[in-house]
C-alpha positions in Angstrom: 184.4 17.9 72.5 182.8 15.3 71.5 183.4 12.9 74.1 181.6 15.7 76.4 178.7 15.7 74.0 178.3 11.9 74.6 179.1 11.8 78.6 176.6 14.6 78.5 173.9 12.4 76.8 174.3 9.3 79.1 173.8 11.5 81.8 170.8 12.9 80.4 169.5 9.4 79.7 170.5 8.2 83.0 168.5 11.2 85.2 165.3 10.5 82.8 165.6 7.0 83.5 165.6 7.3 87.4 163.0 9.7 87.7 161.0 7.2 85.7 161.5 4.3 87.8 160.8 7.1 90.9 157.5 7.9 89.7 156.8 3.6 88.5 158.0 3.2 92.5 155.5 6.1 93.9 152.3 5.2 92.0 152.3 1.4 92.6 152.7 2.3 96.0 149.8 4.5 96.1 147.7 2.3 94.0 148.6 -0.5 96.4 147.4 1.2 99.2 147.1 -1.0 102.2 144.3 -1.3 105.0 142.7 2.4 107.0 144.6 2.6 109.9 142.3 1.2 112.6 141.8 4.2 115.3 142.5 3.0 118.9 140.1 0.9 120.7 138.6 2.4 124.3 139.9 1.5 127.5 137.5 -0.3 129.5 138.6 -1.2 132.9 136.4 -1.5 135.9 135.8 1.2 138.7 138.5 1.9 141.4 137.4 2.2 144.5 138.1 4.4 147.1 137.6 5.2 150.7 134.3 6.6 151.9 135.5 10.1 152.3 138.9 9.6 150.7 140.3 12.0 147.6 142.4 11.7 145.3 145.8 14.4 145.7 148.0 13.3 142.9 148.4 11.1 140.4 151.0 9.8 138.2 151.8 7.2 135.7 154.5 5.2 134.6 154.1 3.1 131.0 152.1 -0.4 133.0 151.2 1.2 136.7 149.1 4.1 137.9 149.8 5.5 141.6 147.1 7.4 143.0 148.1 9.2 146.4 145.0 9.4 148.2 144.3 11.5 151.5 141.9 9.4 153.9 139.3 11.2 156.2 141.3 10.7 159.1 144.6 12.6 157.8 146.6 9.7 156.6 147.3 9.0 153.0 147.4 5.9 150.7 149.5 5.3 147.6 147.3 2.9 145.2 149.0 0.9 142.6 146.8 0.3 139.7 146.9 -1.6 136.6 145.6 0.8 134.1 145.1 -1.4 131.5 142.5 -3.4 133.5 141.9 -1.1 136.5 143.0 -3.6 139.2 144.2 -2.9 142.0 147.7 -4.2 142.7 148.3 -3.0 146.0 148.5 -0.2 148.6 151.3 1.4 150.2 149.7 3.2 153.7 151.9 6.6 154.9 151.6 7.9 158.0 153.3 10.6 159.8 155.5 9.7 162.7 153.9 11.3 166.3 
């Protein structure tokens, strides 16, 4: 019995001893604190310009290119490939249906 009186001491000891050094861990981490998260600058990128008369159908991006599928005045469409993160253009893919 009184072995079970002391193991149940220790363990008593023990427990108040690591919530202690929980709550010494939690508060010099909150009074450290650390820098505001800086919110996300805006994208500026320059215009993208499209064909007098041309519209936009679809669009869809992938994590570094933007594809606009654009239908021209005449009927034909035009797949733009687009850096979105400075709005250049990196190419164009024309599609045309077969007569």
């Amino acid at each position: 019995m009184r072995t079970l009186k002391l193991l149940v001491i220790v363990m008593a000891v023990m427990i108040l001893a690591g919530f202690a050094a929980l709550i010494v861990v939690i508060a010099g981490r909150v009074s450290r604190g650390g820098p505001a998260p800086s919110l996300p600058q805006p994208v500026v990128a320059a215009p993208i310009e499209l064909p007098a008369g041309a519209r936009i159908e679809t669009m869809s991006i992938g994590s570094d290119r933007l594809v606009l599928d654009i239908l021209l005045p005449d009927g034909n469409r035009r797949l733009m490939i687009i850096d979105p993160a400075t709005g250049r253009l990196l190419g164009t893919i024309p599609l045309r249906t077969a007569p």
